[in-house]
N, C-alpha and C positions, 0 to 999 in steps of 0.2 A: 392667656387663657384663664381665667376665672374656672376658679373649682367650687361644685354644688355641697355643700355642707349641710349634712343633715343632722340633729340631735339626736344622737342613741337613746337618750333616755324617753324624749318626746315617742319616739317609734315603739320603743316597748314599752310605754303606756295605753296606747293607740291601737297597737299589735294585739295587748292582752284585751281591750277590751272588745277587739272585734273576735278573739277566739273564745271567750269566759260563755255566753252565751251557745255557743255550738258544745261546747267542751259538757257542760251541763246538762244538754238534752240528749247528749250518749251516755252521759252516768246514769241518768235517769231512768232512759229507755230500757239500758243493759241491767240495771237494778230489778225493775220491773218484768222485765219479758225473760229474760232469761237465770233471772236468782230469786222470779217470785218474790218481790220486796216491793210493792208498789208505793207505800208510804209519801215518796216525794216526787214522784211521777201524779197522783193524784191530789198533792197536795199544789204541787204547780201547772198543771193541767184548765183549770179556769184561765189562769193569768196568760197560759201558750193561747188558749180557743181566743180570749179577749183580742190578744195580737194576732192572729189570722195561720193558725199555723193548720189550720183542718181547710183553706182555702188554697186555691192552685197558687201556683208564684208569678206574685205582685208586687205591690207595696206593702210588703207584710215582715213579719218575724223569717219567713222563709229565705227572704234574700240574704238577711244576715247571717242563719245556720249554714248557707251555701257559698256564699263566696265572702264573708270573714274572716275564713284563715289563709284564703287566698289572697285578701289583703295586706294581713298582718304580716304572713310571708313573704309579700312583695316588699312591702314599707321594710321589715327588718331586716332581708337582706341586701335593698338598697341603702341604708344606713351605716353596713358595717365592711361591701365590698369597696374597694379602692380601685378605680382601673386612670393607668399612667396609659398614655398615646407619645410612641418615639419619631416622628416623620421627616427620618435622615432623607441622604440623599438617593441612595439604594437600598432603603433599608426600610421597611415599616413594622415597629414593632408596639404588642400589646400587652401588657403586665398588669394582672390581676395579682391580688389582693384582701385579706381577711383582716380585719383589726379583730383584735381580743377581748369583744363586749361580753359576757358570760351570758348576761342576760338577755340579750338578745339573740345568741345561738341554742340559748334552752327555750324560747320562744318558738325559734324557727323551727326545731326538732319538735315542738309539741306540734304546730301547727300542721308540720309534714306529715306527723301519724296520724291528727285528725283529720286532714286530706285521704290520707290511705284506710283510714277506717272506712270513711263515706265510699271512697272507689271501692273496697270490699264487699259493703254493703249494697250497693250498686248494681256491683253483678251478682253476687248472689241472691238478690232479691228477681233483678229479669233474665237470671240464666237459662233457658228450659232446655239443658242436656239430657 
């Protein structure tokens, strides 16, 4: 059996730059709408409208604010989990596994609360309780 070998470092490269972009348009947004700071909301606000971010989701800036840290979280925990397959004779066993990349489980924990911010967001925006 041939084991898939992934670069950790390649991943959180890749990982950061699919989350840096999302990560940005909640500092932003949260700057501007709710601390009344709009400075760098309207300072990057041409360059979002340029990339299509006032357009429904297409080939736009939107795919990547939406499923970027769902990649980066995929790529980085495919990177750093280990799973062993034991197939005795009576016996099938599975063994998971965490390697100790730093940076790539500070990636994954960003990427997770950017995911949990967006679902927060999500519903609180089409809740109508």
């Amino acid at each position: 059996m041939k084991q898939l070998i992934i670069n950790h470092k390649l991943t959180f490269a890749l990982g950061a730059l699919f989350v840096i972009p999302t990560a940005w348009f909640i500092l932003i947004s949260l700057l501007k709408y709710s601390l009344g700071v709009p400075y760098l909301f309207d300072s990057t606000e041409p360059l979002l409208v340029k990339l299509g971010i006032k357009e429904s989701l297409g080939w736009n800036i939107n795919l990547l604010i939406l499923f970027g840290p769902i990649l980066a979280l995929m790529l980085n925990v495919l990177s750093i989990l280990k799973i062993e397959f034991d197939n005795g004779k009576d016996l099938f066993s599975v063994r998971l596994s965490f390697q100790k990349h730093w940076l790539n489980l500070l990636l994954i924990f960003i990427a997770g609360s950017i995911l949990l911010i967006l679902f927060m967001y999500l519903v609180g925006e089409n809740c109508r309780c």
